[in-house]
Biopython code that builds the backbone (N, CA, C, O; Angstrom):
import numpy as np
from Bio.PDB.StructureBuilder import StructureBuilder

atoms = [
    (1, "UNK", "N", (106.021, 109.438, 97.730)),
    (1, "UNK", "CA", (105.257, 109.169, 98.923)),
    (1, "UNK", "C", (105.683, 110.092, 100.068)),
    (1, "UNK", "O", (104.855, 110.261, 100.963)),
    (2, "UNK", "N", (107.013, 110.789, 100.168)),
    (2, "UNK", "CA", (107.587, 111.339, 101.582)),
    (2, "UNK", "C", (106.656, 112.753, 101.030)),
    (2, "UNK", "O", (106.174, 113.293, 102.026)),
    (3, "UNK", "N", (106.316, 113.410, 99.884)),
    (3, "UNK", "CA", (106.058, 114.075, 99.522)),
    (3, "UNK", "C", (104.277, 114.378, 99.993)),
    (3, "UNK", "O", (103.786, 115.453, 100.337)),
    (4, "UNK", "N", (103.734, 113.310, 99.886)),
    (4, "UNK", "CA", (102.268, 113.107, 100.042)),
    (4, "UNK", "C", (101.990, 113.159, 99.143)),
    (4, "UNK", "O", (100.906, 113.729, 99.273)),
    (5, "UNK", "N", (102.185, 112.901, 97.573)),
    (5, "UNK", "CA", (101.759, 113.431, 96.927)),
    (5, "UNK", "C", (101.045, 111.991, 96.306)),
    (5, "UNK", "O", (99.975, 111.956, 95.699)),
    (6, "UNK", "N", (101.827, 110.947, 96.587)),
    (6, "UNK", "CA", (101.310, 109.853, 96.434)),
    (6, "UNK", "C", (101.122, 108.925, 97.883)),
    (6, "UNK", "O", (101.801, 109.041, 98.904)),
    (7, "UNK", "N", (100.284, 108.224, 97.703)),
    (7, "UNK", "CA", (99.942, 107.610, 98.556)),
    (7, "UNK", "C", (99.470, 105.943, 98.468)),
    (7, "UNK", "O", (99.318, 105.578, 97.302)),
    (8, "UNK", "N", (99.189, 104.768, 99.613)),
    (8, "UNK", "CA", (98.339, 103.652, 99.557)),
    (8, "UNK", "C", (97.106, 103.756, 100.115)),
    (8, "UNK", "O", (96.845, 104.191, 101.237)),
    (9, "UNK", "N", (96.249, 103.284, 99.177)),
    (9, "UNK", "CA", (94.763, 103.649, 99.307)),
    (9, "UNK", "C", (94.601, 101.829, 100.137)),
    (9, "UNK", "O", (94.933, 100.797, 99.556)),
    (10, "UNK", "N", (94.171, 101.878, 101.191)),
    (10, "UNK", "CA", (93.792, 100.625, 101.850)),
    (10, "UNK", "C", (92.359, 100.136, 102.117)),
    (10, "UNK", "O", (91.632, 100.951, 102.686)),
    (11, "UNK", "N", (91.858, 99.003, 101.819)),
    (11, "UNK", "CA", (90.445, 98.850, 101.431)),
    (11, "UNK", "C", (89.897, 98.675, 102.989)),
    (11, "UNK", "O", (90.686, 98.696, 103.933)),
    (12, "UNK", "N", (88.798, 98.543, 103.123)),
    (12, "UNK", "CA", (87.970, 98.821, 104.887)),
    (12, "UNK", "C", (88.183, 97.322, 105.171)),
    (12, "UNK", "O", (88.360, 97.071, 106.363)),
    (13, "UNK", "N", (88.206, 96.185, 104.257)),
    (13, "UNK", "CA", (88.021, 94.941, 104.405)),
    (13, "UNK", "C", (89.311, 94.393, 104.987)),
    (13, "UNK", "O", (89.126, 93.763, 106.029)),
    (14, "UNK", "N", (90.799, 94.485, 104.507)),
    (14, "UNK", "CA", (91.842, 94.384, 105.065)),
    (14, "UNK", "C", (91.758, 94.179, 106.285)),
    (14, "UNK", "O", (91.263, 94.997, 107.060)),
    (15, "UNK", "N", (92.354, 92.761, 106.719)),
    (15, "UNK", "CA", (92.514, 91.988, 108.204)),
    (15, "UNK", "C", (93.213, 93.329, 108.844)),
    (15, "UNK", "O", (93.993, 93.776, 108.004)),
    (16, "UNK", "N", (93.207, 94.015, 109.870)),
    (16, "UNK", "CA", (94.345, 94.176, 110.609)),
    (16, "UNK", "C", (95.707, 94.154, 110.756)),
    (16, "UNK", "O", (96.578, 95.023, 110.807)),
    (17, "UNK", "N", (95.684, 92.765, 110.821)),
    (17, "UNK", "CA", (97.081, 92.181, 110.822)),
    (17, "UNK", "C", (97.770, 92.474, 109.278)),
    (17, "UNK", "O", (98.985, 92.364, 109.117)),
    (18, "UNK", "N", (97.027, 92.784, 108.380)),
    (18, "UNK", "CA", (97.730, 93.095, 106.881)),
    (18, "UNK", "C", (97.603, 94.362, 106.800)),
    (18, "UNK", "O", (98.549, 94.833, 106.167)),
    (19, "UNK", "N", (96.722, 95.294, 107.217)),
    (19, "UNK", "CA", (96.621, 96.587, 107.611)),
    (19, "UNK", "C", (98.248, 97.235, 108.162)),
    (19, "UNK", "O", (98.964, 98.177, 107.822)),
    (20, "UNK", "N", (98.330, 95.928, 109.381)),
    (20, "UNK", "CA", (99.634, 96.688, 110.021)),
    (20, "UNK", "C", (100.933, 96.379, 109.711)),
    (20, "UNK", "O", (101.837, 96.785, 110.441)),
    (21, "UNK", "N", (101.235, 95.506, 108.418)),
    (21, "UNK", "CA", (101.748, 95.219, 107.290)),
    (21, "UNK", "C", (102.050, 96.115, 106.543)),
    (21, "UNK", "O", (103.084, 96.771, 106.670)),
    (22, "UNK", "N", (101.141, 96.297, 105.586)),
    (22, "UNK", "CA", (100.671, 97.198, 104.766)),
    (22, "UNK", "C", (101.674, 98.346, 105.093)),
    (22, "UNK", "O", (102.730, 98.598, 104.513)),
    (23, "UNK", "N", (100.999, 99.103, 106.349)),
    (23, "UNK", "CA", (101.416, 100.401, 106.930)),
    (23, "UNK", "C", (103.142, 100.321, 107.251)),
    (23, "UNK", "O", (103.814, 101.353, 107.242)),
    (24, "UNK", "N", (103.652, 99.190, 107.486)),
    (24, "UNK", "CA", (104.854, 99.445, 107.768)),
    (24, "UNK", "C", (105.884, 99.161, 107.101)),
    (24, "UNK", "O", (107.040, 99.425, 107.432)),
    (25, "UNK", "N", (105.342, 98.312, 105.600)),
    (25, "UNK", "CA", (106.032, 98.625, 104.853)),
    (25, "UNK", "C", (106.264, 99.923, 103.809)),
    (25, "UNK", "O", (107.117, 100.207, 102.968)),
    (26, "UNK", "N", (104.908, 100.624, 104.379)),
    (26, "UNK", "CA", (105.119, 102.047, 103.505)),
    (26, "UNK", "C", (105.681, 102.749, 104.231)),
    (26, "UNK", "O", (106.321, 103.670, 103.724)),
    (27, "UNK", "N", (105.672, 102.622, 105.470)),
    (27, "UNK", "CA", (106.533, 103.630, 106.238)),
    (27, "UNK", "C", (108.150, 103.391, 106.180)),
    (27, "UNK", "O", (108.855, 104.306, 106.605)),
    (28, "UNK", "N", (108.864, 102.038, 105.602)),
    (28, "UNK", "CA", (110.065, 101.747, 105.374)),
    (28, "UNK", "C", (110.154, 102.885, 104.095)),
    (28, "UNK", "O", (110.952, 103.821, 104.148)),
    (29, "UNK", "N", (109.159, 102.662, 102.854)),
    (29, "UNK", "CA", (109.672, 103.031, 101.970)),
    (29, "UNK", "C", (109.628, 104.697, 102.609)),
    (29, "UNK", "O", (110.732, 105.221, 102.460)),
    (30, "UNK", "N", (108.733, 105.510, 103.195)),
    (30, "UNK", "CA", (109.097, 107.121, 102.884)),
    (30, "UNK", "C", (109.651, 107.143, 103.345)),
    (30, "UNK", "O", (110.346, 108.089, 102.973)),
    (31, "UNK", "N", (110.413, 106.350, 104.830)),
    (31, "UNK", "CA", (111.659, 106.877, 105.899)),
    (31, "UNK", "C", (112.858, 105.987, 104.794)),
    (31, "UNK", "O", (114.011, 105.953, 105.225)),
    (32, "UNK", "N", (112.703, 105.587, 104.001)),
    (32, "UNK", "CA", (114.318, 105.379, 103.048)),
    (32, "UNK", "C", (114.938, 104.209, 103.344)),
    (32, "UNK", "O", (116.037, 104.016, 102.823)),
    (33, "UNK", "N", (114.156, 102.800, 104.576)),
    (33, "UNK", "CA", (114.759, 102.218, 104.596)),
    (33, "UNK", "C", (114.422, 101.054, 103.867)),
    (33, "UNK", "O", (115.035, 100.011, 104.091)),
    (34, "UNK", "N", (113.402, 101.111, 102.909)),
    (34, "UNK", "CA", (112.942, 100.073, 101.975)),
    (34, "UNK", "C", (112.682, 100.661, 100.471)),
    (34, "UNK", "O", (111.536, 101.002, 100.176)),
    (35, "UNK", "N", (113.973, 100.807, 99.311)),
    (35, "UNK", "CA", (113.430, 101.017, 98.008)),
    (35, "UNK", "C", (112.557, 99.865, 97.449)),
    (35, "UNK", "O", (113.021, 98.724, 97.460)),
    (36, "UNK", "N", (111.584, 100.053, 97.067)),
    (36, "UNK", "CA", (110.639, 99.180, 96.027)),
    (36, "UNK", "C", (110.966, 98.893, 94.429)),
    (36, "UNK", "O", (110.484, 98.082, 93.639)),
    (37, "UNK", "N", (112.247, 100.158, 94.257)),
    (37, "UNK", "CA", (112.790, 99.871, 92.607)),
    (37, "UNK", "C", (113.887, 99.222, 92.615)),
    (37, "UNK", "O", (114.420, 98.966, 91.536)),
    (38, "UNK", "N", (114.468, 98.811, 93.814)),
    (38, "UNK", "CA", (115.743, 97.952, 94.279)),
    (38, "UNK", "C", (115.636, 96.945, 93.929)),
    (38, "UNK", "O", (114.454, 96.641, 93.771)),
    (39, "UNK", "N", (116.595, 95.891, 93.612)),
    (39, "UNK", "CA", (116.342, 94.266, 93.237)),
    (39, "UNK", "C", (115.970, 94.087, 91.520)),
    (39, "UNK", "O", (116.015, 94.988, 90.683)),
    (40, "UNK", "N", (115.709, 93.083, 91.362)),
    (40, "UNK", "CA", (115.240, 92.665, 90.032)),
    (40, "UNK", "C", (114.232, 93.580, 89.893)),
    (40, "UNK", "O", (113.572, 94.137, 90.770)),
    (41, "UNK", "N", (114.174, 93.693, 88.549)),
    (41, "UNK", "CA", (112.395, 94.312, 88.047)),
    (41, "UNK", "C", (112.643, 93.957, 86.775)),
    (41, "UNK", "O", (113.639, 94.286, 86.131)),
    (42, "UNK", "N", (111.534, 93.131, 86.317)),
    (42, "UNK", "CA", (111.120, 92.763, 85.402)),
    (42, "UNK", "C", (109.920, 93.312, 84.760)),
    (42, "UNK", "O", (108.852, 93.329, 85.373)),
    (43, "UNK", "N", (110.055, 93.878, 83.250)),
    (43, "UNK", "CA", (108.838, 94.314, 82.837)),
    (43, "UNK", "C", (107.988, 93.457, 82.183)),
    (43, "UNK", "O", (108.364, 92.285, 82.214)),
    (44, "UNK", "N", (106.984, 93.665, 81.616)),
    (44, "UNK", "CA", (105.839, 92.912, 80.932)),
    (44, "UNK", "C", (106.335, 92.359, 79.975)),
    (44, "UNK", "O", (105.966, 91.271, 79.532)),
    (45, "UNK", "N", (107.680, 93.386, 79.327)),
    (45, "UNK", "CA", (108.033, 93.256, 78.023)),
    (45, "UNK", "C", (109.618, 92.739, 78.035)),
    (45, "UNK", "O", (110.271, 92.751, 76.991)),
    (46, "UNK", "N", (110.207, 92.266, 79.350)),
    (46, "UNK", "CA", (111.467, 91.758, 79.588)),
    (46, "UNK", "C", (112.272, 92.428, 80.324)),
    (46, "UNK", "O", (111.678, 93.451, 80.664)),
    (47, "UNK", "N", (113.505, 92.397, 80.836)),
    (47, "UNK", "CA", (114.249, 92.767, 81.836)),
    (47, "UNK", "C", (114.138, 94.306, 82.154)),
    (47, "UNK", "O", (114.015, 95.047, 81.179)),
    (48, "UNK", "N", (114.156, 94.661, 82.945)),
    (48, "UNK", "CA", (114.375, 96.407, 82.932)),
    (48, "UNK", "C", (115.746, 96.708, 84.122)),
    (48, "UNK", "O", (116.351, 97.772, 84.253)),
    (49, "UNK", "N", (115.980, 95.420, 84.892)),
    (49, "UNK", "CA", (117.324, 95.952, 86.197)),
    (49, "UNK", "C", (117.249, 94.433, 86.731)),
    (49, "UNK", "O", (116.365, 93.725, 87.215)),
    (50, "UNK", "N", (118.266, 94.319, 86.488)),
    (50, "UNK", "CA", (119.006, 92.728, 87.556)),
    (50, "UNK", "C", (119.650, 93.003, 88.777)),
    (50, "UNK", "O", (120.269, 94.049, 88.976)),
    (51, "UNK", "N", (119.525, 92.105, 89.595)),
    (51, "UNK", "CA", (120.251, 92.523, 90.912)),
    (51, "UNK", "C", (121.174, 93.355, 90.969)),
    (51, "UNK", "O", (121.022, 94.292, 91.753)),
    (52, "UNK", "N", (122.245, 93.290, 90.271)),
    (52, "UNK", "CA", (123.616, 93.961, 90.663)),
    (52, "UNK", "C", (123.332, 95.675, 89.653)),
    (52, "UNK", "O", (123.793, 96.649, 90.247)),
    (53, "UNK", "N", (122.851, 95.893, 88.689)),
    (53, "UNK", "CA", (122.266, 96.717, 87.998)),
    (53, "UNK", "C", (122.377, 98.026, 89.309)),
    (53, "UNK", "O", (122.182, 97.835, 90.510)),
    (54, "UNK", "N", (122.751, 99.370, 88.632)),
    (54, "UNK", "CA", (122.402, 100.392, 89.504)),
    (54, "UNK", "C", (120.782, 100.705, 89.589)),
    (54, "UNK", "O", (119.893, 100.431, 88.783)),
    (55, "UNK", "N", (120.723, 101.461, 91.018)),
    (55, "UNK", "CA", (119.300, 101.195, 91.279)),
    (55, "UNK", "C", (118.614, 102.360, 90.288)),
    (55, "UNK", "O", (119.372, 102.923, 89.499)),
    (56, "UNK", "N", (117.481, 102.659, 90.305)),
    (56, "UNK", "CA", (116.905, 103.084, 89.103)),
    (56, "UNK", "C", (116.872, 104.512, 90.168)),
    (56, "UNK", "O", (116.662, 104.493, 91.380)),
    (57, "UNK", "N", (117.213, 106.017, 89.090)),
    (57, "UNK", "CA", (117.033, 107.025, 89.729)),
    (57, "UNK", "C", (115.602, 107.645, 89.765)),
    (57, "UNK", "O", (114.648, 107.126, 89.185)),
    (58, "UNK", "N", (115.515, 109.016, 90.630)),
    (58, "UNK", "CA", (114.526, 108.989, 90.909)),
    (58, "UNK", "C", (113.317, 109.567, 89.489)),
    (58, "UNK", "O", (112.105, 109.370, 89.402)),
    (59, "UNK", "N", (114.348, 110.383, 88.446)),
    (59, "UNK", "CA", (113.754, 110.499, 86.910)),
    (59, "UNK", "C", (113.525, 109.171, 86.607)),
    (59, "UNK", "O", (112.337, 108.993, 86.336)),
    (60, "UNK", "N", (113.984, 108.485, 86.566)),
    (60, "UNK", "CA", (113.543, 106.446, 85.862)),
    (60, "UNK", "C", (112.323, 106.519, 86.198)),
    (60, "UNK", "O", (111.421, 106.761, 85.396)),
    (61, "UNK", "N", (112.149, 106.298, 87.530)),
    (61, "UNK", "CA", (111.007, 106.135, 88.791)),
    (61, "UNK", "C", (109.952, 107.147, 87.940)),
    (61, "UNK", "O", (109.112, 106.748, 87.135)),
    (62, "UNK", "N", (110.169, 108.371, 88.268)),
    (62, "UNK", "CA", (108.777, 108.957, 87.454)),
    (62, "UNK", "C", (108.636, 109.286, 86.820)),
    (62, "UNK", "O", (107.865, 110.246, 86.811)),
    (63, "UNK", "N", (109.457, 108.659, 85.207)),
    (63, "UNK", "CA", (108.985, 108.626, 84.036)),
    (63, "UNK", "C", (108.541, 107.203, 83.079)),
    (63, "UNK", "O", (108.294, 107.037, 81.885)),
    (64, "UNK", "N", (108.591, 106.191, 84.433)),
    (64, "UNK", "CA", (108.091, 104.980, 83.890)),
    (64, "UNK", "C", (106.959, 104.958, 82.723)),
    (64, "UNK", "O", (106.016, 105.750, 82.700)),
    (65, "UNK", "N", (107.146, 104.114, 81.924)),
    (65, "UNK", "CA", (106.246, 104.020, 81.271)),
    (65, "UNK", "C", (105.862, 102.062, 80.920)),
    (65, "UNK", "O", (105.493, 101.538, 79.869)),
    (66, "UNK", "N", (106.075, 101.590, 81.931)),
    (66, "UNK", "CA", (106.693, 100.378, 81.767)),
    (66, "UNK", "C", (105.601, 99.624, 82.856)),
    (66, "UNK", "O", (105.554, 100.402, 83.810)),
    (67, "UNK", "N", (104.706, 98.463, 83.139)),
    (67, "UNK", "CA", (104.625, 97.975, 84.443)),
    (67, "UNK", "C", (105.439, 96.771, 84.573)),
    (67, "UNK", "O", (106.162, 96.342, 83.674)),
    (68, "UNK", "N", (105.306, 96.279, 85.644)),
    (68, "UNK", "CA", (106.315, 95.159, 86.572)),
    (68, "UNK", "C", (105.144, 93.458, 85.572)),
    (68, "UNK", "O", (103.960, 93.464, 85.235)),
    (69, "UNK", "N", (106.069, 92.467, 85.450)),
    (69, "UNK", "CA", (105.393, 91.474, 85.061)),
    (69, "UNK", "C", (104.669, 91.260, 85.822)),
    (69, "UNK", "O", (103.834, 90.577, 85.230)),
    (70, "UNK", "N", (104.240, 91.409, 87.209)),
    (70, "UNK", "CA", (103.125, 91.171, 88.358)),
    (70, "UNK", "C", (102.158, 92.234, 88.197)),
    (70, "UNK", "O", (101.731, 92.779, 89.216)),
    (71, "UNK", "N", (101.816, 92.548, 87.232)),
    (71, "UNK", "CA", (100.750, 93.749, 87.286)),
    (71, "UNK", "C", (100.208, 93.196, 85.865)),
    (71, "UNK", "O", (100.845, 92.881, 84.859)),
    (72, "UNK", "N", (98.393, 93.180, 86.201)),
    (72, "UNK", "CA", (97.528, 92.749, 85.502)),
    (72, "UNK", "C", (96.988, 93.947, 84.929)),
    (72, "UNK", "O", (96.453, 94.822, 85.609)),
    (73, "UNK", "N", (97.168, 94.013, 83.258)),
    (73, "UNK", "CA", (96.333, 95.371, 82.971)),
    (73, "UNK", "C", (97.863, 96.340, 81.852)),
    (73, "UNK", "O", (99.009, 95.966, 81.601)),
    (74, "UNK", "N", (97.155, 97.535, 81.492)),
    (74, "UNK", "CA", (97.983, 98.254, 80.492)),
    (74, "UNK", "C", (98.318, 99.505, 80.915)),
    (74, "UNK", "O", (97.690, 99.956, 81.874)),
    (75, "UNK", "N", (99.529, 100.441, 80.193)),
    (75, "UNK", "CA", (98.832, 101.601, 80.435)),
    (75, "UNK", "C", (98.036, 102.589, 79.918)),
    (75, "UNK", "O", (98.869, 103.076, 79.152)),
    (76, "UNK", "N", (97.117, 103.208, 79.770)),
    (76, "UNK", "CA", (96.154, 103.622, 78.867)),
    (76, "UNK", "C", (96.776, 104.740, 77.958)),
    (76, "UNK", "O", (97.443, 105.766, 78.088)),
    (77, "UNK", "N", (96.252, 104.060, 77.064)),
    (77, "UNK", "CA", (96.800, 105.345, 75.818)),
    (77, "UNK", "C", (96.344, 107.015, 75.956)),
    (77, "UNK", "O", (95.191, 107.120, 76.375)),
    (78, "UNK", "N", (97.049, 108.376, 75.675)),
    (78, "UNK", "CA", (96.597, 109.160, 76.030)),
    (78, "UNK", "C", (95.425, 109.800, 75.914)),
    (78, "UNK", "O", (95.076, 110.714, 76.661)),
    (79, "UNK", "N", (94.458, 109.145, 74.536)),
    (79, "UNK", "CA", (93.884, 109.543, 73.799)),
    (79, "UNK", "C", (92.351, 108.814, 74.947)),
    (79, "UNK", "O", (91.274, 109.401, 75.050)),
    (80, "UNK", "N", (92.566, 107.966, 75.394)),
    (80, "UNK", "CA", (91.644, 107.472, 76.897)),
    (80, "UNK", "C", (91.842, 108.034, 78.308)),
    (80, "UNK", "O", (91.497, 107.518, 79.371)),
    (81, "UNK", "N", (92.506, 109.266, 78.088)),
    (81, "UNK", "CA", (92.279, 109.665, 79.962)),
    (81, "UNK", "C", (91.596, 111.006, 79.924)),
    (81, "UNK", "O", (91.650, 111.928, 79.109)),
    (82, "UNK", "N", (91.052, 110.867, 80.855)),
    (82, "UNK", "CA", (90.129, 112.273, 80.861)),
    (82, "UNK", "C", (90.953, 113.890, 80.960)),
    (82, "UNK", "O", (92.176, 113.900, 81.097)),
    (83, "UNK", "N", (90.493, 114.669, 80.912)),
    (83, "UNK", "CA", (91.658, 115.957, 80.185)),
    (83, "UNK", "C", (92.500, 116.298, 81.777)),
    (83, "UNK", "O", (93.614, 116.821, 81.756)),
    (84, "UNK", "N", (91.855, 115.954, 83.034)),
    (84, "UNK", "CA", (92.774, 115.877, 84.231)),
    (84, "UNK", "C", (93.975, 115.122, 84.113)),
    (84, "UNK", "O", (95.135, 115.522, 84.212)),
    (85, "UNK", "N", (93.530, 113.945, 83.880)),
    (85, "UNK", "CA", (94.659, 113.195, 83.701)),
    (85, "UNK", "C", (95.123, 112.990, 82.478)),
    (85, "UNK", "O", (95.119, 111.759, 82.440)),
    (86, "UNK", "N", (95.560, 113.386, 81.347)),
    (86, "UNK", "CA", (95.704, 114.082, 80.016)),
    (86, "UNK", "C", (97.089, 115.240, 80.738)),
    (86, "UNK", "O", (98.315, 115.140, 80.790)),
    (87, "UNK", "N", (96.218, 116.156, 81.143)),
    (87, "UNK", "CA", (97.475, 117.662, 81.478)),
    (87, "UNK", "C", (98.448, 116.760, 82.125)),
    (87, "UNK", "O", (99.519, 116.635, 81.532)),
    (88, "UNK", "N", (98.231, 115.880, 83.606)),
    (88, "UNK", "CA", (99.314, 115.624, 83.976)),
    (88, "UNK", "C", (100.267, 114.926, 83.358)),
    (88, "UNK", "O", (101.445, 115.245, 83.517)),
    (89, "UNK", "N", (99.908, 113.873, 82.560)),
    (89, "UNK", "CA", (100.962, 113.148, 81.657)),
    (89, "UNK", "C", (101.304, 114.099, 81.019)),
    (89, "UNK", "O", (102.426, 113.740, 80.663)),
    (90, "UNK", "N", (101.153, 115.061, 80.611)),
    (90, "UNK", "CA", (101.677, 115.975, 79.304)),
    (90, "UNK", "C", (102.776, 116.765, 80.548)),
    (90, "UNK", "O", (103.932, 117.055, 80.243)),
    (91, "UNK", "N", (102.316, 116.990, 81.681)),
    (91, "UNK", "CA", (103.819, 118.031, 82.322)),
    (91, "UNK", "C", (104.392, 116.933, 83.187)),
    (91, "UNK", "O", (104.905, 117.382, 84.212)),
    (92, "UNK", "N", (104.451, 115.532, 83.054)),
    (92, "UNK", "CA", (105.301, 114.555, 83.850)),
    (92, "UNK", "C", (106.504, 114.443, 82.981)),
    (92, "UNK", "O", (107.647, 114.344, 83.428)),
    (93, "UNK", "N", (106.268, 114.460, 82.027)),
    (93, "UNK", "CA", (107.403, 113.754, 80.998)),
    (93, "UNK", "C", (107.481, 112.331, 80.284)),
    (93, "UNK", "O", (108.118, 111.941, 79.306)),
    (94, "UNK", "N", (106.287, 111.498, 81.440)),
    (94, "UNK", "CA", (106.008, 110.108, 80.730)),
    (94, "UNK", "C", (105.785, 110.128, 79.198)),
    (94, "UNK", "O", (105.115, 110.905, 78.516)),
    (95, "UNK", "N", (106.520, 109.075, 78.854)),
    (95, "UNK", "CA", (105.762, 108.846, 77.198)),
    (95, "UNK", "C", (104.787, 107.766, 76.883)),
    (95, "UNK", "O", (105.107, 106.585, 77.015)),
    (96, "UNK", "N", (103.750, 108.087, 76.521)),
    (96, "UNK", "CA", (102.560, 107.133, 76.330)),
    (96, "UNK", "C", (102.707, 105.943, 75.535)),
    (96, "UNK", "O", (103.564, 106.153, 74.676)),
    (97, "UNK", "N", (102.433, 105.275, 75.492)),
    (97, "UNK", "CA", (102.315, 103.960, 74.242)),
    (97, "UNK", "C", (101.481, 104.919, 73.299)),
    (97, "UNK", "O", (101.090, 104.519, 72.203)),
]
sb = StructureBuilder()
sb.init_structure("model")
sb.init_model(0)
sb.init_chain("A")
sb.init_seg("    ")
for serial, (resi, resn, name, xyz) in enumerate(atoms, 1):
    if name == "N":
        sb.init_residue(resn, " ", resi, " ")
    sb.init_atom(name, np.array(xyz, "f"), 0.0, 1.0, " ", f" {name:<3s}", serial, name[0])
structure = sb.get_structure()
């Protein structure tokens, strides 16, 4: 995110008041004072880091291949993404299901 390279896409409907939420908890995470891979994380498929656990580096982070048990949905096999998103998994390093 400090990068721009990723970003939060925020819908037009969003109250305000969660808008200015929203915004300031992303601004904790690129200014460094809020990790999001910190704390428990639990995967779909069972533990991945317990509290005391070192925090996950920043290779962990973007070679996940894993989502959080709070996330509805899979990740798509490679053989389903269009050839844009195809090249990039192929020079990220992620490994596909």
């Amino acid at each position: 995110m400090i990068s721009g390279v990723v970003d939060i896409e925020l819908a037009d409907a969003l109250s305000p008041y969660t808008r200015q939420l929203v915004e300031l908890l992303r601004d904790d995470i690129v200014y460094g004072r809020m990790n999001p891979f910190d704390g428990q994380l639990k995967s779909q498929n069972g533990w991945i880091r317990r509290e005391n656990d070192p925090t996950l580096t920043s290779k962990d982070v973007i070679t996940m291949n894993w989502l959080n048990e709070n996330i509805i949905g899979e990740i798509p096999a490679k053989e389903t993404l269009n050839d844009k998103a195809r090249e990039t998994v192929s020079i990220s390093g992620v490994k596909q299901p």
